[in-house]
N, C-alpha and C positions, 0 to 999 in steps of 0.2 A: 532550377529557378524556383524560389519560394514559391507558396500557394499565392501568400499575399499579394506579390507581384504579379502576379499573372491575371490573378481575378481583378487588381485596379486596372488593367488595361483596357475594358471594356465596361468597369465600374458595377461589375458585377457584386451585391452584396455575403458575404462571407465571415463564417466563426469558424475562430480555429481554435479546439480542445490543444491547449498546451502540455496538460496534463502536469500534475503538480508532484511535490514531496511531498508529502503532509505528514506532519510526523508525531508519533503516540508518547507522549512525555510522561512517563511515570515515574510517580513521585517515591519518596521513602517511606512513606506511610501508607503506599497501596493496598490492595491486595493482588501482589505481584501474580499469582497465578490467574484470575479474573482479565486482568488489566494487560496479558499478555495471551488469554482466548480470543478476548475482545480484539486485539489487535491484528490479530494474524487471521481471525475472520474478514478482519473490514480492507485486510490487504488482498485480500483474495476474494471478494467479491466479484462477482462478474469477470471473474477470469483479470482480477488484479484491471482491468481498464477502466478503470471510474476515477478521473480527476484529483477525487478526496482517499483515493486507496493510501492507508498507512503503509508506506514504504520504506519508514526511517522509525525504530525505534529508541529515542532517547532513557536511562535507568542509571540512574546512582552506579556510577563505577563499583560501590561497595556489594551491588546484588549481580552485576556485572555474570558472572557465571552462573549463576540460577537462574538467571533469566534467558541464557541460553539453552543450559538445558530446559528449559522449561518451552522455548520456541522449539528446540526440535521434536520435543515429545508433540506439540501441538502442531506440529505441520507435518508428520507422519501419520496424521488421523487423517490425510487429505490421498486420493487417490488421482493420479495423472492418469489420461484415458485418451483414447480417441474422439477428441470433436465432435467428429464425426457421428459416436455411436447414437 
């Protein structure tokens, strides 16, 4: 049962983080390497759960492959860990 529904049944007040796509539009005249730091930082902030995390990166078909390699080189600098530690 939704959150939403459950909390109107007693008219209890409630926000619900939808959480969005928000996506990093880079243009042709970027500078593709900056514009694709920037990105993969603000996607992974706080463990990527922020509303505004760039999850979608839009780039000129024609850069298309540089900007892939360019996101893997930059999200190999990130290490997965235990939470926990």
């Amino acid at each position: 049962m939704p959150v939403s529904e459950l909390a109107a049944r007693s008219v209890k007040r409630v926000a619900l983080e939808l959480g969005g796509k928000s996506a990093s539009v880079i243009l042709e005249d970027a500078d593709l390497a900056a514009a694709i730091k920037g990105t993969v930082s603000a996607c992974f902030l706080n463990s990527g759960q922020t509303c505004s995390a760039h999850t979608r990166m839009l780039v000129p078909e024609s850069k298309y492959d540089e900007a892939t390699q360019l996101v893997v080189a930059e999200v190999s600098k990130y290490t997965v860990g235990d939470p926990f530690s």
